[in-house]
SESEMAR-337929 format. One line per 3 residues: number of its first residue (from 1); their letters; for each residue z, y, x of C-alpha. Coordinates in nm, 4 decimals. Layout:
# SESEMAR-337929
NUM) a) Z:Y:X ~ ...
# end
This chain:
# SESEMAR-337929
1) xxx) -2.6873:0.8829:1.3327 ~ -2.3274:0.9660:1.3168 ~ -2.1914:1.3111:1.2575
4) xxx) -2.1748:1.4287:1.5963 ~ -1.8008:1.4675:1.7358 ~ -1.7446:1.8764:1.7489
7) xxx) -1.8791:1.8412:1.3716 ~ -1.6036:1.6204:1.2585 ~ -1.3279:1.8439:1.4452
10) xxx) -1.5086:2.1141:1.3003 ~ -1.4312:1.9102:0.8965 ~ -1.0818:1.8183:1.0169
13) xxx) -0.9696:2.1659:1.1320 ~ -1.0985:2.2625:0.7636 ~ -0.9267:2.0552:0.5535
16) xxx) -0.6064:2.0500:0.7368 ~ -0.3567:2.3258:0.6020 ~ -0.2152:2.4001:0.9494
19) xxx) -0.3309:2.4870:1.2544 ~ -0.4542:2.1534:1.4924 ~ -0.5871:2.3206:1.7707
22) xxx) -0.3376:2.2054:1.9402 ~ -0.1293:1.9166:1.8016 ~ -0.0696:1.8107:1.4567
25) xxx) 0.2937:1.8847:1.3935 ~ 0.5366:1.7006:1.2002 ~ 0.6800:1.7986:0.8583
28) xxx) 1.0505:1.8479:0.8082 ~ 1.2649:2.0989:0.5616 ~ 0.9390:2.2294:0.3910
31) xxx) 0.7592:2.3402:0.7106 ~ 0.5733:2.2308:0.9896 ~ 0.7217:2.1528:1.3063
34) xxx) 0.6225:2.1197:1.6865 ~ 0.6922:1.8025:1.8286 ~ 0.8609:1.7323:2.1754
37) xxx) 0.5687:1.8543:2.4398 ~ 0.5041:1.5150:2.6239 ~ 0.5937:1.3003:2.3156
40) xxx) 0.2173:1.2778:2.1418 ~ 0.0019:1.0034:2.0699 ~ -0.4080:1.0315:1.9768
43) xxx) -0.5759:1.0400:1.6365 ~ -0.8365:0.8555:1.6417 ~ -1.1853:0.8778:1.4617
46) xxx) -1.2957:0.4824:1.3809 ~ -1.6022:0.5501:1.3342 ~ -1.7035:0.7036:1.6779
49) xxx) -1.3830:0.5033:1.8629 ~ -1.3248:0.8813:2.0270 ~ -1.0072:1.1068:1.9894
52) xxx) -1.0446:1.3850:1.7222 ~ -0.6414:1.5119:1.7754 ~ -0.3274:1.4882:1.9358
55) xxx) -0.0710:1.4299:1.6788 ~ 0.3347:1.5079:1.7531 ~ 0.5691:1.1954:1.7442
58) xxx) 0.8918:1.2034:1.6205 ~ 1.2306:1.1611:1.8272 ~ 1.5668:1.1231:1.7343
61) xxx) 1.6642:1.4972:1.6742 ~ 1.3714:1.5437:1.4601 ~ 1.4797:1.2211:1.2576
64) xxx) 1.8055:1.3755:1.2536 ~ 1.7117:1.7085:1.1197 ~ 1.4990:1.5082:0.8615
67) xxx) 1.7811:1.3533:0.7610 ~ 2.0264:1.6650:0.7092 ~ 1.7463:1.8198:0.5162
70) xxx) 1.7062:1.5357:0.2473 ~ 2.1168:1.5130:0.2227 ~ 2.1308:1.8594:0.1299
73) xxx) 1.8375:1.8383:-0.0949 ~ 1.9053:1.5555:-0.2843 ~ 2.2119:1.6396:-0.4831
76) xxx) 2.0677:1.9489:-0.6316 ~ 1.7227:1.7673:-0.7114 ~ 1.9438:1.5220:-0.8819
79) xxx) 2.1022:1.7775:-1.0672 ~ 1.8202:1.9041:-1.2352 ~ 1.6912:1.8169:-1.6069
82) xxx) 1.4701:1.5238:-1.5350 ~ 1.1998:1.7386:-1.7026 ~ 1.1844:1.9940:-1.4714
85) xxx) 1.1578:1.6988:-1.2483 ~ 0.8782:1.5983:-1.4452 ~ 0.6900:1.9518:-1.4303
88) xxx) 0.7021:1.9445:-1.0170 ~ 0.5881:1.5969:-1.0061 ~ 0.2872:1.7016:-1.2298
91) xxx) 0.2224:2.0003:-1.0711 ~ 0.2415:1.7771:-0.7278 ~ -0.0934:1.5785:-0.9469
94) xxx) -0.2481:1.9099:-0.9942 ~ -0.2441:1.9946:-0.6517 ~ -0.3941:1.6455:-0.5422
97) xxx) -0.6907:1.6908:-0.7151 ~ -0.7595:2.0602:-0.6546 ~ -0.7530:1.9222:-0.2532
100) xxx) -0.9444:1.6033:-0.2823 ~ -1.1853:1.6955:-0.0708 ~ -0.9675:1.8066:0.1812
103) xxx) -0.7890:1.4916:0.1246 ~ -1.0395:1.2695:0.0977 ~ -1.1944:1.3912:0.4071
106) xxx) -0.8774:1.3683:0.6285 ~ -0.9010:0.9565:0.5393 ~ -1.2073:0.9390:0.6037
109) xxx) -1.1850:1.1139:0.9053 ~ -0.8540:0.8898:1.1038 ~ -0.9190:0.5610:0.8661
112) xxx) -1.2502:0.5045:0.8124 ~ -1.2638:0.4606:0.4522 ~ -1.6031:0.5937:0.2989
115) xxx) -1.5965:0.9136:0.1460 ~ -1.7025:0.8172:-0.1694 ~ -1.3863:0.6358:-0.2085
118) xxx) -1.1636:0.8624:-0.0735 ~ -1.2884:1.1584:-0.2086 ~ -1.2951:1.0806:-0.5765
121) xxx) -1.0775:0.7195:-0.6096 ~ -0.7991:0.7612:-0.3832 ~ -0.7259:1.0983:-0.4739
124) xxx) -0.7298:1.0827:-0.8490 ~ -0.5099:0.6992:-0.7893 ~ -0.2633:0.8981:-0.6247
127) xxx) -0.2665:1.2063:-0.8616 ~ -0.1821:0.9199:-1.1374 ~ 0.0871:0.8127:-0.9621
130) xxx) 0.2550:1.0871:-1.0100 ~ 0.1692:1.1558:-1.3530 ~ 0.2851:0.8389:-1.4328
133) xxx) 0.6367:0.8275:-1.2802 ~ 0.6797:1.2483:-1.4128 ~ 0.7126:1.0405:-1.7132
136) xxx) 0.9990:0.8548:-1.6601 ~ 1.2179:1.1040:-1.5304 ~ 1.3677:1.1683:-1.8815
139) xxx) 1.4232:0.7817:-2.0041 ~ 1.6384:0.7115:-1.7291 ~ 1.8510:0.5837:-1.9471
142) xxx) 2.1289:0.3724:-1.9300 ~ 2.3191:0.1525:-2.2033 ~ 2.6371:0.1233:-2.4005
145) xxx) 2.8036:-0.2285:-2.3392 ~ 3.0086:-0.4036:-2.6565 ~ 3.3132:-0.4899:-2.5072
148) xxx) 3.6950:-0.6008:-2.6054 ~ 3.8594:-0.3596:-2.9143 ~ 3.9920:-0.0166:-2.7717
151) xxx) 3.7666:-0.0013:-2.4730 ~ 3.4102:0.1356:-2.4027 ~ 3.1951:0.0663:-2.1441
154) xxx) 2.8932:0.2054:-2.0079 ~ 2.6172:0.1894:-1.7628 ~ 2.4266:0.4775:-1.5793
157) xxx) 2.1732:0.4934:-1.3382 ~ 2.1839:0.7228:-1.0067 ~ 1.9703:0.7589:-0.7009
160) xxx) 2.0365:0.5647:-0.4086 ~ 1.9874:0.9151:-0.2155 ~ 1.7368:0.8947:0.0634
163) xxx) 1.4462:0.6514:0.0463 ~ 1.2682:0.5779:0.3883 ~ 0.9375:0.5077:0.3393
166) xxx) 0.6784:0.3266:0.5970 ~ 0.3366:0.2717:0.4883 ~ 0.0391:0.1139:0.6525
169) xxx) -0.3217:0.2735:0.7545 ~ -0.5613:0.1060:0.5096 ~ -0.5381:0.3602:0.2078
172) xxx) -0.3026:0.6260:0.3589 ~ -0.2857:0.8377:0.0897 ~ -0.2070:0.6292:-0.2386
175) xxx) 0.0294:0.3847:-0.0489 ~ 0.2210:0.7216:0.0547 ~ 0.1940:0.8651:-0.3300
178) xxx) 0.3235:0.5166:-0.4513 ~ 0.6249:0.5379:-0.2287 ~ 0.6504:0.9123:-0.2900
181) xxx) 0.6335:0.9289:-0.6628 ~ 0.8926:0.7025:-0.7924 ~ 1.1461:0.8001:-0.5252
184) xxx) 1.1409:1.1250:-0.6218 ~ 1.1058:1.0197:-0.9847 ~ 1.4386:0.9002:-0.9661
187) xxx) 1.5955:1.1874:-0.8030 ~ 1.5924:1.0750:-0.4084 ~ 1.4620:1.2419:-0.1128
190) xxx) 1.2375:1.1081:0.0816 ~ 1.1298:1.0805:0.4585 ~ 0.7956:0.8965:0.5011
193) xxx) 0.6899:0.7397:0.8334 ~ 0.3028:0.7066:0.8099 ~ 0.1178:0.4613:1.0173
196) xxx) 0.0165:0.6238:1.3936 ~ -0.3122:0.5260:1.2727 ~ -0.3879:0.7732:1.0013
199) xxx) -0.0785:1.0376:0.9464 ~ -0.2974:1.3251:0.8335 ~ -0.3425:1.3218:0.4605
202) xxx) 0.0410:1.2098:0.4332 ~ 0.1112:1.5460:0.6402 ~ -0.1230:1.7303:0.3768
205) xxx) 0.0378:1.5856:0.0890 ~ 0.3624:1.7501:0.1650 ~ 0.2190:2.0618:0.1951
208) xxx) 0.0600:2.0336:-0.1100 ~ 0.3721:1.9103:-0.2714 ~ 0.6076:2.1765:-0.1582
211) xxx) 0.3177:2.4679:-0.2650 ~ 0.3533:2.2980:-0.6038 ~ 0.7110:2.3652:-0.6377
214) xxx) 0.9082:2.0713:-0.4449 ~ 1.2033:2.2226:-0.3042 ~ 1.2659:2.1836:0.0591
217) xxx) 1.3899:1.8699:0.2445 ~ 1.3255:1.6610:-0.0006 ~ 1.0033:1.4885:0.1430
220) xxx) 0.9700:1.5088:0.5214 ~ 0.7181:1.3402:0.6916 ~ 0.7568:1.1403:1.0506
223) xxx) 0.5056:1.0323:1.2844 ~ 0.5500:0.7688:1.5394 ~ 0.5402:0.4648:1.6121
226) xxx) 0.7144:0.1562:1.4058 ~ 0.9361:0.0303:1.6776 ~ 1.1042:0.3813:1.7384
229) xxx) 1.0571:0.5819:1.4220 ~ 1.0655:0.3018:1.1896 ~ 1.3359:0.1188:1.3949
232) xxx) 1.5788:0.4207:1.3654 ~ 1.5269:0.5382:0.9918 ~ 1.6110:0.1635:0.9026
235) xxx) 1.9046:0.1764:1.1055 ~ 2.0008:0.5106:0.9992 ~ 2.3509:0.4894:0.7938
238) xxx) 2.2258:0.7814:0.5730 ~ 1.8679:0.5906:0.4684 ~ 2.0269:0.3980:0.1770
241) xxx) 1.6911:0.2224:0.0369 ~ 1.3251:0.1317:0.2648 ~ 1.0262:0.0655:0.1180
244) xxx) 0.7739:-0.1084:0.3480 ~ 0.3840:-0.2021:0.3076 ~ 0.2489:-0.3585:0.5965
247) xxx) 0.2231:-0.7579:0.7489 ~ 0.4353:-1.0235:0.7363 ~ 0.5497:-1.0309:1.0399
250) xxx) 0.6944:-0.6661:1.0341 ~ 0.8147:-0.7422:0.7087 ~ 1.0112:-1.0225:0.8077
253) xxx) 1.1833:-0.7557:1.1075 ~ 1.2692:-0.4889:0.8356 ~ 1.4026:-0.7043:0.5976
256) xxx) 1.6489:-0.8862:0.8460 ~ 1.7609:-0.5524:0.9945 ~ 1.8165:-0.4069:0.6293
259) xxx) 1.9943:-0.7353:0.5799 ~ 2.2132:-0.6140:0.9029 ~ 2.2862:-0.2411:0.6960
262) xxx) 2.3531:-0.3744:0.3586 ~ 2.0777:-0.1688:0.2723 ~ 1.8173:-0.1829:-0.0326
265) xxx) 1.4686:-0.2967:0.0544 ~ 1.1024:-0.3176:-0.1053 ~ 0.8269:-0.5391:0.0835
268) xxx) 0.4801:-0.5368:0.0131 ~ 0.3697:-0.7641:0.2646 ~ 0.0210:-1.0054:0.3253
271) xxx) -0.1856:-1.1842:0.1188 ~ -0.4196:-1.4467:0.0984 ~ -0.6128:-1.4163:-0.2264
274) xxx) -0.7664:-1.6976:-0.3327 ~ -1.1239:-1.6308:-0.5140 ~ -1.1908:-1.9320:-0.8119
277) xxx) -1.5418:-1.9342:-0.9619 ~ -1.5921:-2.2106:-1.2013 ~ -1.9473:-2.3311:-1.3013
280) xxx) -1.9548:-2.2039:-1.6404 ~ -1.8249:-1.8220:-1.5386 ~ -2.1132:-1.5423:-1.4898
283) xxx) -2.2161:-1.6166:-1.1688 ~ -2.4086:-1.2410:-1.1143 ~ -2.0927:-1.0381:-1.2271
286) xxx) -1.8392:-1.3176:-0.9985 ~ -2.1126:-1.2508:-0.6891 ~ -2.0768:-0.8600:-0.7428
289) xxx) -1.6634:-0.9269:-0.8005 ~ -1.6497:-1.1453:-0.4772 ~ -1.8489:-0.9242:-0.2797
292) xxx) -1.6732:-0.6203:-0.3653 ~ -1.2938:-0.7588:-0.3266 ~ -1.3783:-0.9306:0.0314
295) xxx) -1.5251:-0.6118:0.1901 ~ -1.4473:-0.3580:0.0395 ~ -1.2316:-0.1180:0.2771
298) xxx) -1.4142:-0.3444:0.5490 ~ -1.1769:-0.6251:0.4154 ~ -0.8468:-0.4498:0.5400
301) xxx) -0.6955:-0.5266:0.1573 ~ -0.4538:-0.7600:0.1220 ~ -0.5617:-0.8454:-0.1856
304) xxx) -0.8951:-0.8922:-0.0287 ~ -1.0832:-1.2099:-0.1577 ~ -1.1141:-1.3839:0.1404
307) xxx) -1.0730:-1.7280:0.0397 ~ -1.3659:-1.8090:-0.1655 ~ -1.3025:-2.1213:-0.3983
310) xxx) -1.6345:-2.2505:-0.5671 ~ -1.7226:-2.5188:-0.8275 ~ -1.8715:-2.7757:-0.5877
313) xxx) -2.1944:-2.8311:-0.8077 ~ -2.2471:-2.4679:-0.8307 ~ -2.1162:-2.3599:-0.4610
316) xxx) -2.5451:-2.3590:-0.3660 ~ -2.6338:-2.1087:-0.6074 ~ -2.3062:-1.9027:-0.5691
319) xxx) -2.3321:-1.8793:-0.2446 ~ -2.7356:-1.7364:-0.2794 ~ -2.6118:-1.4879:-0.4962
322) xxx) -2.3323:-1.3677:-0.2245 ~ -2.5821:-1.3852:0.0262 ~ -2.8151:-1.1732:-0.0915
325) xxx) -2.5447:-0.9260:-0.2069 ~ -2.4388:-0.8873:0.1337 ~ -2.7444:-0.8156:0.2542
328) xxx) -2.7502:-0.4678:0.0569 ~ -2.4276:-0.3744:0.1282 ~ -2.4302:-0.0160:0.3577
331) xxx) -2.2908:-0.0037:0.6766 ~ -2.2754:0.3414:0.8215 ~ -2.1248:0.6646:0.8987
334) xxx) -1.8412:0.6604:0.5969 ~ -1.8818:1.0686:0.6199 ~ -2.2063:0.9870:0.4803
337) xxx) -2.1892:0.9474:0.0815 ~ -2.4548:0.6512:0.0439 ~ -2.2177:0.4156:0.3014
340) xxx) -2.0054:0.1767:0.1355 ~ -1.8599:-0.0507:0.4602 ~ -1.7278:0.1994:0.7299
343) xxx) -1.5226:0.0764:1.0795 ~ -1.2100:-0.1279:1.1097 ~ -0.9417:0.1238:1.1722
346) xxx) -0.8962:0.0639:1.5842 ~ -1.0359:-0.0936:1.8953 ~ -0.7844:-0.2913:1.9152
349) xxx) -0.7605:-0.4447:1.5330 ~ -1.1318:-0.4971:1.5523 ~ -1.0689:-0.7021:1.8524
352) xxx) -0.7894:-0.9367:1.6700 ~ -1.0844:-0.9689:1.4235 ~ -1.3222:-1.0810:1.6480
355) xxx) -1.1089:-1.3253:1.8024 ~ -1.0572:-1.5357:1.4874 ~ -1.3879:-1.5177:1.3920
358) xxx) -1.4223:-1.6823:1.7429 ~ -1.1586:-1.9141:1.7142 ~ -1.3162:-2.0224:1.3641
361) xxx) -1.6464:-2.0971:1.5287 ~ -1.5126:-2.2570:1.8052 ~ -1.3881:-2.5218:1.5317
364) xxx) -1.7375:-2.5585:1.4621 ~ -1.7327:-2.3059:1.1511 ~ -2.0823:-2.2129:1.0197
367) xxx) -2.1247:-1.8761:0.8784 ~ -2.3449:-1.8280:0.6263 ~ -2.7442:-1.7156:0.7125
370) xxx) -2.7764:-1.3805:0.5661 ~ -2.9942:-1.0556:0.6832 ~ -2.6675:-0.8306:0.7741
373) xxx) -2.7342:-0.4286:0.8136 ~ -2.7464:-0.3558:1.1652 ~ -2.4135:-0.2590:1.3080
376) xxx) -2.3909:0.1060:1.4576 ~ -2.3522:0.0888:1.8196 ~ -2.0594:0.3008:1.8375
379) xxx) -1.6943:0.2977:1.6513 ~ -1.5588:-0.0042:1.5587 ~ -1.7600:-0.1419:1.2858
382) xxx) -1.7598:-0.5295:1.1751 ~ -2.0116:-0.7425:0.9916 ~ -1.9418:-0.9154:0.7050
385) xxx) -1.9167:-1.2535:0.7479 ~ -1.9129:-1.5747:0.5934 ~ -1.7810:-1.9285:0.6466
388) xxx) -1.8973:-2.2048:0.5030 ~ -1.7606:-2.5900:0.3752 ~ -1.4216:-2.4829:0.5332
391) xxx) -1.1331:-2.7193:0.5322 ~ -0.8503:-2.5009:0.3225 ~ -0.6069:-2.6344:0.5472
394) xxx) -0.7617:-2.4748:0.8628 ~ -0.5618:-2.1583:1.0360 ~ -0.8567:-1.9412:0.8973
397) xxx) -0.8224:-2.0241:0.5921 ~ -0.4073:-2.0061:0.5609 ~ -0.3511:-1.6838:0.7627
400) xxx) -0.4288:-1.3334:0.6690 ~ -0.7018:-1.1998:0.9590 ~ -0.7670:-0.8953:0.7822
403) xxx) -1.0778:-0.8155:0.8280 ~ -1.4218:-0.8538:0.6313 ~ -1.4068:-1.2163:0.6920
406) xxx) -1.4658:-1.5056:0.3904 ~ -1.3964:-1.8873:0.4000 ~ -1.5623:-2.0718:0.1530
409) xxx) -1.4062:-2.4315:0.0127 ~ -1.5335:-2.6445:-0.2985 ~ -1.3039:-2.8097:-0.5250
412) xxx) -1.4035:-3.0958:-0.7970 ~ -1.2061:-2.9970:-1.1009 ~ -0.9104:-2.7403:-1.1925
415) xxx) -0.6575:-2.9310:-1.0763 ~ -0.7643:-2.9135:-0.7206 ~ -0.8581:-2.5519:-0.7307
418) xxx) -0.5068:-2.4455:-0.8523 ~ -0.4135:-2.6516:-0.5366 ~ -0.6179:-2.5201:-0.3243
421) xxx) -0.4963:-2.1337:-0.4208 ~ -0.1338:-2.2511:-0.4690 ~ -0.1544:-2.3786:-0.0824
424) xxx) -0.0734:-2.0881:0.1059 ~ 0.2464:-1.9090:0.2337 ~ 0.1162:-1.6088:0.0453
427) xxx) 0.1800:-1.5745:-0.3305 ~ 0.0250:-1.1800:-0.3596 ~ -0.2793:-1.2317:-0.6068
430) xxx) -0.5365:-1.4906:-0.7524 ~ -0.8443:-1.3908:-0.8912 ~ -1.0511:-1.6513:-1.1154
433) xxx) -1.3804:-1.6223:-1.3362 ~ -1.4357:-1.8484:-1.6165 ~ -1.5581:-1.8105:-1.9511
436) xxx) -1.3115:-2.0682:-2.0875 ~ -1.0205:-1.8424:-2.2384 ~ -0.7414:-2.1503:-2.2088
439) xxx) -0.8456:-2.2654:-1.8581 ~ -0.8196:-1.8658:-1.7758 ~ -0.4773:-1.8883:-1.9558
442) xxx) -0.3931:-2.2413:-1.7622 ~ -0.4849:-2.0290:-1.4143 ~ -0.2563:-1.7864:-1.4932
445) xxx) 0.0675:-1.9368:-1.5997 ~ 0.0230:-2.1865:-1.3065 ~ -0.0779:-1.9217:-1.0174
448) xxx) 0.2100:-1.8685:-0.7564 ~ 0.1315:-1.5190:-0.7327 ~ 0.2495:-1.1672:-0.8676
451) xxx) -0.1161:-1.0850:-0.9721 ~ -0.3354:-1.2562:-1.1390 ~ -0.6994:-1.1092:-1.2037
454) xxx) -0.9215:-1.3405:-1.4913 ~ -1.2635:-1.1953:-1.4831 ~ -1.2068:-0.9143:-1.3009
457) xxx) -1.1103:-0.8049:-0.9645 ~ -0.8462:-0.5261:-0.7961 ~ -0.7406:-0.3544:-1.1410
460) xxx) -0.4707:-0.1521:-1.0374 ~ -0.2667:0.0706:-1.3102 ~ 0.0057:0.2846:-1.1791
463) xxx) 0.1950:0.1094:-1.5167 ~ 0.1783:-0.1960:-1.3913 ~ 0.3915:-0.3488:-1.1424
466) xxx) 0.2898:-0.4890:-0.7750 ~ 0.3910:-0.6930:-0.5879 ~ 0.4116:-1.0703:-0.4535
469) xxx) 0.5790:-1.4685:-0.4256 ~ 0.6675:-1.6159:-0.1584 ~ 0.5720:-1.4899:0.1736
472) xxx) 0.3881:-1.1550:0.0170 ~ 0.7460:-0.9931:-0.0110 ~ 1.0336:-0.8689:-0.2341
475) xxx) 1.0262:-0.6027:-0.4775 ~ 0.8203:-0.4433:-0.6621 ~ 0.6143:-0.1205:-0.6918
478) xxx) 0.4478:0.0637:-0.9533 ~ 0.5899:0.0513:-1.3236 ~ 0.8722:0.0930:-1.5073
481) xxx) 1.0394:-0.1634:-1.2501 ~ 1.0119:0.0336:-0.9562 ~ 1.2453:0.2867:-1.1464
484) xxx) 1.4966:0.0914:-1.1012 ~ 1.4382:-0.0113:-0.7466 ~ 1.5047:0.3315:-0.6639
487) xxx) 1.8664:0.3727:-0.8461 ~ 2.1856:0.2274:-0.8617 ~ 2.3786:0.0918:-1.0855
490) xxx) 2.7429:0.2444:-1.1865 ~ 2.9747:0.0901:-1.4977 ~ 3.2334:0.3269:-1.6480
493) xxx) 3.4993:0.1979:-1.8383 ~ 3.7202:0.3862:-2.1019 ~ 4.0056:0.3180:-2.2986
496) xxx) 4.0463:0.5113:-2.6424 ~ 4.4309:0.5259:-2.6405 ~ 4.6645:0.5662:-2.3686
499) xxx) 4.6899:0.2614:-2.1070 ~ 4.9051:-0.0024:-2.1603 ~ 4.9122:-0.2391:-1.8391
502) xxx) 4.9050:-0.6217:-1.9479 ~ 5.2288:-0.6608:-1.7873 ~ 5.4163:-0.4576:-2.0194
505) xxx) 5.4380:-0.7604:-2.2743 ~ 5.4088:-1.0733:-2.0252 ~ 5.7451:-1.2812:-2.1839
508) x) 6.0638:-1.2862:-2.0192
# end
């Protein structure tokens, strides 16, 4: 049985650091503050489908206030020896992981995700996100440019000044501490916009970074929804850069209406990872791999490996090994530690689920035979599920459902595979097992993809840079090359004697 209701008000009134017996408030100039009486919208607990809180949303004189706060701000932030930078931004780590549990708990709570992951991975990913981009805030360096005799030139880098920030509901508190981190990094301000869905450990992470030393207005933190909140900060003249994790589809809106402002813009958009296992790879560890990457996070990943691509002679035992991993998996409460699948994150998102899977059987679609935990009766919780001999070609197999769903296709040889992955609008990751080193090498250089995983499966480093081809965005985040995603680019020239203007010896 389910923690009971009052119990789970009872853990979110705990680990929230401001008073929600009311509603939760917003977060603007270093404090909390009371939204617009009438202008609320409900928090959500997946896993019962029942309310826990009301939670304020934003209007346009709270987005304006935001934005007056992070213009004053930011110039003095700027100002400041990129090592004292540095020492906030690590003291922002500290604080992370001295409230994980308070953290972790708030996720679980409005998301679903299972408390073992939030609790321990998702806090210390996010803590490293910081730590990572505190040390870059003293080699942002810029370069000396050989140019013609008597003249110097040189390039610096400086912040674009405010960075809006809109991230999704499926890990709400490292996709806001991988917007966070390198904006301020780089000496912007920030206003964040989490998803309605799950805005409370975003809140909390503001308080915990202005206790560790962040000076006021420069991270304020709006909740609404996309089309009003998110709408106006990309409009907003002040806003000079968005960064944006979320579908497609909303992608596609932000990026023409950036397009509209001139403005800078980072999209992490959908995926469609496709899964290879080869006949000679290890079949056990590839099961475990495949199992892990479709449904973990009940499959709301967008690198989620949700098309499964198998060696045609060895798709029958594969497929016996999946099968019986998926029986095992533990469906449940995610408050509980032992549960590893938890609910999709809303009523109505498990419904969009539900109707593909529908849609896929009603192309005659067989899903695998496997002995599936029994659902919960309450919340919105989804069974794993597997199709099998699916045409690649097929809308379930080309569009990203999101959900703990898996198509299965064979292929013959490499050549087909690589197809078969390659044949997507998406180009966010590939994953492939194989114990042959140059095919694994082949895979890679061929894969139309920002990531590429050989023998392994959602390695993440906050070093390493993310991000997609084609239709899975523009930009990149994490690494040294979000640094400069966040900055601008000046050239100074100089002349080491006085002036002389060309026309001065033009002939007669």
């Amino acid at each position: 049985m389910p923690l009971p209701l009052t119990d789970r008000l009872a853990l979110l009134r705990d680990a929230f650091p401001a008073d929600v017996s009311g509603t939760v408030p917003l977060w603007v100039n270093g404090e909390w503050r009371k939204g617009t009486p009438g202008e609320e919208f409900a928090c959500v607990d997946p896993t019962l489908g029942e309310t826990l809180v009301p939670v304020a949303s934003s209007t346009s004189d709270d987005i304006g206030a935001a934005v007056e706060a992070a213009k004053r701000a930011q110039r003095a932030w700027w100002d400041l020896d990129g090592q004292d930078r540095a020492r906030v931004l690590r003291g922002i780590a500290d604080g992370i992981r001295a409230n994980a549990k308070a953290l972790g708990t708030l996720d679980t709570l409005d998301a679903g995700r299972p408390i073992r992951d939030t609790v321990a991975r998702d806090t210390e990913r996010a803590a490293r996100l910081f730590e990572f981009f505190a040390g870059t805030t003293d080699r942002l360096r810029g370069a000396f440019i050989p140019v013609q005799p008597g003249r110097s030139n040189t390039i610096e880098y400086e912040p674009i000044g405010i960075v809006g920030a809109i991230t999704p509901w499926n890990y709400p508190l490292t996709n806001a501490a991988g917007k966070i981190a390198p904006a301020l990094a780089t000496g912007n301000a920030v206003i964040l916009k989490p998803a309605e869905d799950s805005p409370l450990s975003a809140l909390m992470l503001a308080w915990v970074a202005h206790r560790a030393g962040l000076p006021a207005g420069l991270l304020n933190v709006l909740n609404g929804p996309g089309p009003r909140v998110g709408d106006a900060m990309v409009r907003h003249p002040d806003i000079g850069k968005i960064t944006f994790t979320g579908s497609t589809s909303v992608g596609r809106t932000i990026g023409a209406l950036a397009g509209a402002e001139l403005k800078s813009v980072t999209l992490e958009l959908g995926g469609k990872t496709g899964f290879m296992v080869f006949a000679d790879a290890d079949l056990e560890r590839a099961a475990d791999a495949l199992v892990f990457s479709a449904f973990n996070n009940a499959g709301q990943t967008c690198t989620a490996g949700s098309r499964l691509l198998v060696e045609e002679r060895v798709a029958g035992d594969f497929l016996k090994l999946v099968s019986a991993r998926i029986e095992r998996i533990r469906i449940g409460d995610p408050l509980d530690p032992e549960t590893q699948l938890g609910p999709a994150i809303s009523s109505r998102h498990r419904e969009q689920v539900l109707a593909r899977m529908a849609e896929a059987e009603k192309a005659g679609l067989v899903p695998l035979a496997t002995s599936c935990p029994q659902l919960p009766g309450h919340g919105f919780f989804l069974a794993p599920t597997v199709y099998v001999d699916v045409d690649p070609k097929l809308a379930v197999a080309q569009e990203e459902i999101f959900g703990p769903l898996v198509t299965v296709s064979t292929f013959r040889d490499e050549d087909e595979a690589i197809a078969i992955a390659n044949g997507t609008p998406y180009g966010l990751a590939t994953t492939a097992w194989t114990s042959d080193i140059f095919r694994a090498r082949r895979i890679s250089r061929r894969a139309q993809t920002g990531i590429v995983w050989l023998n392994t499966a959602h390695s993440l480093h906050p070093g390493s840079p993310y991000g997609g081809y084609k239709q899975s965005g523009l930009g990149l985040e994490m690494g040294e090359e979000a640094i400069r995603q966040h900055m601008r680019i000046k050239t100074v020239w100089s002349e080491d004697g006085p002036w002389q203007s060309p026309w001065a010896s033009a002939p007669a």
